[in-house]
C-alpha positions in Angstrom: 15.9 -16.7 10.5 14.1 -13.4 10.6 14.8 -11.5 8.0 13.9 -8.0 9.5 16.1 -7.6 12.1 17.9 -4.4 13.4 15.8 -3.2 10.6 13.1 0.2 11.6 10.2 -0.1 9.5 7.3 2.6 8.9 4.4 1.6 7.7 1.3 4.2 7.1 -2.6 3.1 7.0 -1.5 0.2 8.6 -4.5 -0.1 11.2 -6.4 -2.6 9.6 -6.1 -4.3 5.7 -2.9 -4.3 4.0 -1.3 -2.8 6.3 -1.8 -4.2 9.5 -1.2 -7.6 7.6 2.3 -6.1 6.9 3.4 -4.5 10.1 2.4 -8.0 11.3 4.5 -9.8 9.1 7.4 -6.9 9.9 7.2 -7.4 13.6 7.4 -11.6 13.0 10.1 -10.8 10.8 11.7 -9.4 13.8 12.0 -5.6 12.3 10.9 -2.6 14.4 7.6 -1.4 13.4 6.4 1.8 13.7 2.4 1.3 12.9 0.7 4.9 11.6 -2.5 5.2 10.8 -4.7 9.1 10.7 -7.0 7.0 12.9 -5.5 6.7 16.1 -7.8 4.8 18.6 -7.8 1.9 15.4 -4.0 2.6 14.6 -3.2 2.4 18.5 -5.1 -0.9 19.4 -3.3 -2.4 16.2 -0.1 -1.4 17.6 -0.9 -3.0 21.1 -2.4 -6.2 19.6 0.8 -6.8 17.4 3.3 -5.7 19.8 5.0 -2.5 18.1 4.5 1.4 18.3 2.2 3.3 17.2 2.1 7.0 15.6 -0.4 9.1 14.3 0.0 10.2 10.8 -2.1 11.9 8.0 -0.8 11.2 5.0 -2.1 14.3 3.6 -0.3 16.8 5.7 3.1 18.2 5.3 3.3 18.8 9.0 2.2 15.2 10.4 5.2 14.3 8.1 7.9 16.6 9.8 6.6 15.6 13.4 7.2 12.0 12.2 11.2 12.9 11.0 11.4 14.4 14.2 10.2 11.0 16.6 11.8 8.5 13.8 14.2 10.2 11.8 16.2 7.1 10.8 14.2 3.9 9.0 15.5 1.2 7.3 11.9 0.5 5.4 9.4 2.5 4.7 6.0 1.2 3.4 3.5 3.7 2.1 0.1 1.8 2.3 -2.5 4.5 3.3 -4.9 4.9 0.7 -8.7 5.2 0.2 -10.9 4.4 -3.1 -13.9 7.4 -2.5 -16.0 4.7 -2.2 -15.7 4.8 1.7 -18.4 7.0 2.4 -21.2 5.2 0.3 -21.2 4.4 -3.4 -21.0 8.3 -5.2 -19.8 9.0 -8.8 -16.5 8.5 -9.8 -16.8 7.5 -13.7 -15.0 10.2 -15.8 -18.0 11.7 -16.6 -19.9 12.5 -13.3 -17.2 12.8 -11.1 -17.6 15.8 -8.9 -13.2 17.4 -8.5 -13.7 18.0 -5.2 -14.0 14.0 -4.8 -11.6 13.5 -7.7 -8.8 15.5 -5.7 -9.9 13.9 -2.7 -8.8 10.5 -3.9 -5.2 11.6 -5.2 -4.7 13.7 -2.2 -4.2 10.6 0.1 -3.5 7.5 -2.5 -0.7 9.9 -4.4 0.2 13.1 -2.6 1.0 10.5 0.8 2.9 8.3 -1.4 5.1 11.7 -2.6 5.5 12.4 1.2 6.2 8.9 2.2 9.2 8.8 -0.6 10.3 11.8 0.6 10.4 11.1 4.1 11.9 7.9 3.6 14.8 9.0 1.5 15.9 12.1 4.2 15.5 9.0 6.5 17.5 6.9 5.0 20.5 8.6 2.5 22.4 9.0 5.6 23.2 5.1 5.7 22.6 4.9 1.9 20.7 1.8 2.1 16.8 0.9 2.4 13.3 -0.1 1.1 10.7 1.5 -0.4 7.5 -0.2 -1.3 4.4 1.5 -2.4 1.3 0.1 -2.6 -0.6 0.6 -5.5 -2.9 -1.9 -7.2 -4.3 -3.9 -9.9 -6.3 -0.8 -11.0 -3.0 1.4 -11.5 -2.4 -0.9 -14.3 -5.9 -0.9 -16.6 -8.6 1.3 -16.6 -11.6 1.4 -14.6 -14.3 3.5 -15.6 -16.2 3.3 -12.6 -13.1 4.3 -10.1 -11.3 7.0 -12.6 -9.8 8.6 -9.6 -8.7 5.6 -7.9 -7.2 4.1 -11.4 -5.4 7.2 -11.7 -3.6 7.8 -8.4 -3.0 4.4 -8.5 -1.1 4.5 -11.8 0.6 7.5 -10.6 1.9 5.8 -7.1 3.4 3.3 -9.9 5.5 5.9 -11.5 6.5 7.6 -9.6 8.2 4.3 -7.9 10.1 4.3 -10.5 11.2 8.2 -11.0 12.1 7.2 -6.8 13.8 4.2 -7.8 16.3 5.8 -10.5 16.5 9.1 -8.4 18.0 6.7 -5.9 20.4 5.4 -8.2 21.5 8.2 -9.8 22.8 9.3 -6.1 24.8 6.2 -5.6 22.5 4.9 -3.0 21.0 1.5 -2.0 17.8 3.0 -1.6 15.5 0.6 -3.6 12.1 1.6 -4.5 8.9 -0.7 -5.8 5.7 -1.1 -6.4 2.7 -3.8 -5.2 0.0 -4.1 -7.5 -2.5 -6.4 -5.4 -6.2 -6.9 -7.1 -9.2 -8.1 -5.2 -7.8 -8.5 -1.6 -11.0 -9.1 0.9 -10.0 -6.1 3.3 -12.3 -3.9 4.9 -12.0 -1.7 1.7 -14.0 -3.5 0.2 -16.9 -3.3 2.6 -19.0 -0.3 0.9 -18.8 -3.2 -2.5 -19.8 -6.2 -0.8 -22.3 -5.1 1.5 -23.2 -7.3 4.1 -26.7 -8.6 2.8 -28.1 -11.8 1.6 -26.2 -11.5 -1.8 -22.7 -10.5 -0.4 -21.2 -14.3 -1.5 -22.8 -13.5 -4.9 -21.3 -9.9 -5.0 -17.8 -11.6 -4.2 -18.3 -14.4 -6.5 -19.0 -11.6 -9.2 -15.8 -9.3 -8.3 -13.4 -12.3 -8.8 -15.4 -14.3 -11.5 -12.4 -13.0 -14.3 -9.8 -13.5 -11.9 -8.0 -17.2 -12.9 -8.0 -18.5 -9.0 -11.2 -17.7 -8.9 -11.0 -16.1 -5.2 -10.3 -12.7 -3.2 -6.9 -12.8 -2.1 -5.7 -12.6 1.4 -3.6 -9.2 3.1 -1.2 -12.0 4.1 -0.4 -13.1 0.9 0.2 -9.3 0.3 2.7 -9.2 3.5 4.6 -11.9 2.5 5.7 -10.2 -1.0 6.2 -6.9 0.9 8.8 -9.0 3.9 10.8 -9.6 0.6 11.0 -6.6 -0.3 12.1 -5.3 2.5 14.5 -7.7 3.1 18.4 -8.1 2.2 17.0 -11.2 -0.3 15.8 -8.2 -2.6 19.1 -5.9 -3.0 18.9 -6.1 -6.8 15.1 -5.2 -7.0 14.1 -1.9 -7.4 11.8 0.0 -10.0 10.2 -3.2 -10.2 6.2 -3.6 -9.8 5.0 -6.6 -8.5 1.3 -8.1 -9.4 -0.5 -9.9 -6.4 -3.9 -10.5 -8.8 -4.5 -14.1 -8.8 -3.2 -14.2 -12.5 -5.7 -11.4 -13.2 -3.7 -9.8 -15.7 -1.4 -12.8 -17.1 -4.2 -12.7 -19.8 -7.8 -14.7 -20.8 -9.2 -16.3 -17.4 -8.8 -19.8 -16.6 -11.6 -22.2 -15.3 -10.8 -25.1 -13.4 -11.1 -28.2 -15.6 
């Protein structure tokens, strides 16, 4: 049975990574997907390959926000996905030393400013029914420090909280407006591409990133989709405020070897 139907879901960033993976798994699930992305010759070609609609969206901007109330002013889901690590231009400082503000507001503007605008788009969108999903992607990073991605860490530990300021906010109305978090770790998306390289020693780069994580492998968007399809879905009406790790046991504690 598919658990998304007569359901509208947004999803933002979603033309490649995460969130294509989930506007995928949406538009199996039967839900209607509304795919956004600030690029919109990627974000569109995502949209025709999956088989749902696309709309162009900055994160960022206030306006790109109220155009999309206007086209889709009712959604049953709304995923905010769209985010960037600073990383995407080539490998500059972002310790908390050396990091330049102009690249440290850079990284909150779109990881937790577009999460602020997603929430609030999605609960004028959805207060009038008094039901609905929210799911914010954060990450393994919003969790623990990371003194080489300070920014990063920090919006992402922000998107995280303020899930749950959402969640009770919600609540407090007498709504059915749920709010959560996913916290994925090392998921081999294009993200990771500045990281990896694409050299001789790219397997040996990966093997490094994951070499503490206990499955001892990058995790797949899919696997990410699946947890967000639950979320979104009617089996989840008693989650909210909740954060969900997809690490690979990453932070359960000490790694684990294979014996």
């Amino acid at each position: 049975m598919q658990r998304l139907n007569n359901k509208t879901c947004v999803v933002t960033g979603a033309a490649r990574g995460i969130g294509r993976a989930i506007a995928a798994r949406f538009h199996e699930e039967g839900g209607t997907v509304i795919l956004t992305d600030c690029d919109t010759r990627a974000g569109a070609a995502a949209a025709a390959e999956i088989g749902c609609r696309f709309e162009a969206l900055d994160v960022c901007e206030e306006a790109d926000w109220a155009r999309l109330a206007a086209r889709v002013p009712v959604a049953d889901v709304v995923v905010n996905n769209a985010g960037i690590t600073g990383f995407e231009a080539g490998m500059i400082a972002h310790d908390p030393e050396h990091a330049r503000l102009e690249d440290w507001r850079a990284v909150h503007r779109v990881n937790l400013d577009g999460t602020f605008l997603g929430c609030r788009y999605a609960i004028a969108a959805m207060k009038a029914a008094g039901t609905g999903s929210i799911i914010n992607i954060s990450s393994r990073s919003g969790m623990v420090g990371i003194p080489g991605a300070a920014a990063y860490a920090s919006s992402k530990a922000a998107i995280r909280n303020h899930s749950k300021s959402v969640a009770l906010y919600c609540a407090q109305q007498g709504w059915k407006i749920r709010c959560n978090s996913i916290h994925p770790a090392a998921i081999l998306t294009p993200m990771w591409a500045p990281m990896l390289g694409d050299g001789p020693d790219r397997e040996a780069r990966m093997r490094a990133f994951v070499a503490d994580t206990p499955l001892r492998r990058f995790g797949l968007a899919e696997e990410v989709a699946a947890v967000a399809a639950m979320l979104a879905s009617d089996e989840a009406t008693y989650i909210t405020g909740a954060e969900l790790q997809v690490d690979g046991g990453l932070l359960a504690g000490s790694a684990a070897s294979p014996g």
